[in-house]
DOVOTOR-71259 format. One record per residue (C-alpha): residue number from 0; x, y, z. Coordinates in Angstrom, 1 decimal, padded with zeros to 4 digits, always signed. Each point is the difference from the previous one (the first is absolute). Layout:
N
<pt><k>NUM</k><X>X</X><Y>Y</Y><Z>Z</Z></pt>
...
//
This chain:
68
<pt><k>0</k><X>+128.8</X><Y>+124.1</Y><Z>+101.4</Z></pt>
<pt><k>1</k><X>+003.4</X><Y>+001.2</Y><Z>+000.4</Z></pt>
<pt><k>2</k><X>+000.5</X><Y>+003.9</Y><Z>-002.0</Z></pt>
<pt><k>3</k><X>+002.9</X><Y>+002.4</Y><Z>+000.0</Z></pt>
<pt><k>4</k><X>-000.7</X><Y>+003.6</Y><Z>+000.3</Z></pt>
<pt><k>5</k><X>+002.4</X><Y>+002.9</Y><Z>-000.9</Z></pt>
<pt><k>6</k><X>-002.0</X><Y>+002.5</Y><Z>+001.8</Z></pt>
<pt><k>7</k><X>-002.5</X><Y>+000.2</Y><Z>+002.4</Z></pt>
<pt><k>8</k><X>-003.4</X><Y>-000.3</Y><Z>-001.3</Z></pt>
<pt><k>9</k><X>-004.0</X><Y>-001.0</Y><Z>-000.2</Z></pt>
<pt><k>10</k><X>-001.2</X><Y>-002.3</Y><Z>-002.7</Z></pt>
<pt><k>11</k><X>-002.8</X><Y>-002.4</Y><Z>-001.1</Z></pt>
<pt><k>12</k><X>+000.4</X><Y>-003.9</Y><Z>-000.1</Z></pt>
<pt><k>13</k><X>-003.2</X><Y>-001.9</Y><Z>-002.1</Z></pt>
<pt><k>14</k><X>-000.2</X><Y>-003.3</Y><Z>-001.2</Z></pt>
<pt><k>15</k><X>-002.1</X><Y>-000.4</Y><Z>-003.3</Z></pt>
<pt><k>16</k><X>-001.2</X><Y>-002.5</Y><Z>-001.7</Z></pt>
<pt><k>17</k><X>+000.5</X><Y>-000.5</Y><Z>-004.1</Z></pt>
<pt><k>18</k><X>-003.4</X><Y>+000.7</Y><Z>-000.4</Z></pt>
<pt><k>19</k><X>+000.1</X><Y>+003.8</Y><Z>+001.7</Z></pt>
<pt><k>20</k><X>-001.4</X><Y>-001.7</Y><Z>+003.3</Z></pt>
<pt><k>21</k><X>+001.7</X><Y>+001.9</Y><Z>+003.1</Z></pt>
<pt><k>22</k><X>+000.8</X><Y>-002.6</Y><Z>+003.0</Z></pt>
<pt><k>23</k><X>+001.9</X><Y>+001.6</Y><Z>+002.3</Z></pt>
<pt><k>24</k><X>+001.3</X><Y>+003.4</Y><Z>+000.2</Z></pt>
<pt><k>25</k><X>+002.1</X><Y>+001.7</Y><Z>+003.5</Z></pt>
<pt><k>26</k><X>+001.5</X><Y>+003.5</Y><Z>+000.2</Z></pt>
<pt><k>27</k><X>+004.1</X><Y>-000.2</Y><Z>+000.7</Z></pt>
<pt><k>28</k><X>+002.2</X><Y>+001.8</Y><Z>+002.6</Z></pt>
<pt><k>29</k><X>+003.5</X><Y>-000.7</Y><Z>-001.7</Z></pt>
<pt><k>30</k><X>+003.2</X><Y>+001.4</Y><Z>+001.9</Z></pt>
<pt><k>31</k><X>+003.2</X><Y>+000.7</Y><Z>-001.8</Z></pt>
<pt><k>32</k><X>+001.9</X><Y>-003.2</Y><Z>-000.3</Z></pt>
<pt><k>33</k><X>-001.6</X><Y>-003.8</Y><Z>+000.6</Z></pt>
<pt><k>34</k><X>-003.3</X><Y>-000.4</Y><Z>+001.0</Z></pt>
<pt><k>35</k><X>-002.4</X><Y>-003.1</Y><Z>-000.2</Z></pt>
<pt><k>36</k><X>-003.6</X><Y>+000.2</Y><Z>-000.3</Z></pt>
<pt><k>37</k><X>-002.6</X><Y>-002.6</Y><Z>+001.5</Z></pt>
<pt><k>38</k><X>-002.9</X><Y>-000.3</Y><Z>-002.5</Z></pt>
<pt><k>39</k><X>-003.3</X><Y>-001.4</Y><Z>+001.6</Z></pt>
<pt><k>40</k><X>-001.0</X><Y>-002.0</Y><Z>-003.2</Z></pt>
<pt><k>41</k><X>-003.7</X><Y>-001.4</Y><Z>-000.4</Z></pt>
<pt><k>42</k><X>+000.5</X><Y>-003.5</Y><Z>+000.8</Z></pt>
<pt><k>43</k><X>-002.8</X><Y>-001.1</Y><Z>-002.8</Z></pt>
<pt><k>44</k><X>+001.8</X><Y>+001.4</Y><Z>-002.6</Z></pt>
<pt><k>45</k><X>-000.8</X><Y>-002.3</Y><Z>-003.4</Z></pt>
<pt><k>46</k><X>+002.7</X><Y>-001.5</Y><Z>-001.3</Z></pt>
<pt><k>47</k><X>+001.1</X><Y>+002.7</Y><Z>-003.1</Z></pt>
<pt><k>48</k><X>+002.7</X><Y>+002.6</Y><Z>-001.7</Z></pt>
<pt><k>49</k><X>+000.2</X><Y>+003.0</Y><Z>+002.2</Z></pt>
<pt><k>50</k><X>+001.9</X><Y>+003.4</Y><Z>-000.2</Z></pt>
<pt><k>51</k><X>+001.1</X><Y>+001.3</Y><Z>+002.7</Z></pt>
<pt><k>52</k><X>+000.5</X><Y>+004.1</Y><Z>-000.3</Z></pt>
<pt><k>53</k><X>+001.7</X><Y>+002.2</Y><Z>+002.4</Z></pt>
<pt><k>54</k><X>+000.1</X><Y>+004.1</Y><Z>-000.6</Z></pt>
<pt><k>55</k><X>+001.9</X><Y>+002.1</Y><Z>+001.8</Z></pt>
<pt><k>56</k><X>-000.5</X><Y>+003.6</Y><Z>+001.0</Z></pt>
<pt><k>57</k><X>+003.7</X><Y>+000.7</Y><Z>-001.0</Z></pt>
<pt><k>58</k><X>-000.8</X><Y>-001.2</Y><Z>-003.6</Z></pt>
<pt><k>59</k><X>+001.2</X><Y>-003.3</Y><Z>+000.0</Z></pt>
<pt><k>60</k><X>-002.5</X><Y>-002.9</Y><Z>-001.0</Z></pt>
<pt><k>61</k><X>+000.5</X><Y>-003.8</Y><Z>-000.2</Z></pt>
<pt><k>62</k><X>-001.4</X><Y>-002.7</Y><Z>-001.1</Z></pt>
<pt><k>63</k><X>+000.3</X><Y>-004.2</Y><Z>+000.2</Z></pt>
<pt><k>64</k><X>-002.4</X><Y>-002.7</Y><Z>-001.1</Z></pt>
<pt><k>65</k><X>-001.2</X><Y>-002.6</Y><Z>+002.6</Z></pt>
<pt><k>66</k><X>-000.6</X><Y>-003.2</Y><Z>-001.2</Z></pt>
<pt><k>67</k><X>-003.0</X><Y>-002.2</Y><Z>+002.5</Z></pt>
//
């Protein structure tokens, strides 16, 4: 996943299902500027609607829905 940062900062990646059902969730190193993050995802994942939710400790939060 490719993620611009304004700042340097920590932050919190999870993938969730619609249902409330965490799959996948990896803490973030982001450095000012481009960064790309390799996500490990379980390669049994059912086919589904997923959300995928990033915080940041700077505040900023985002979120985009994955369709398996």
């Amino acid at each position: 996943m490719a993620i611009e940062a304004q700042t340097n900062t920590k932050g919190m990646v999870r993938l969730i299902g619609m249902d409330g059902s965490l799959f996948y969730q990896q803490t973030v190193v982001l450095q000012k500027g481009a960064n790309t993050i390799l996500m490990n995802l379980p390669e049994n994942l059912p086919a589904g609607s997923y959300a995928l939710i990033g915080k940041l400790e700077n505040g900023n939060a985002f979120r985009h829905i994955i369709i398996k």
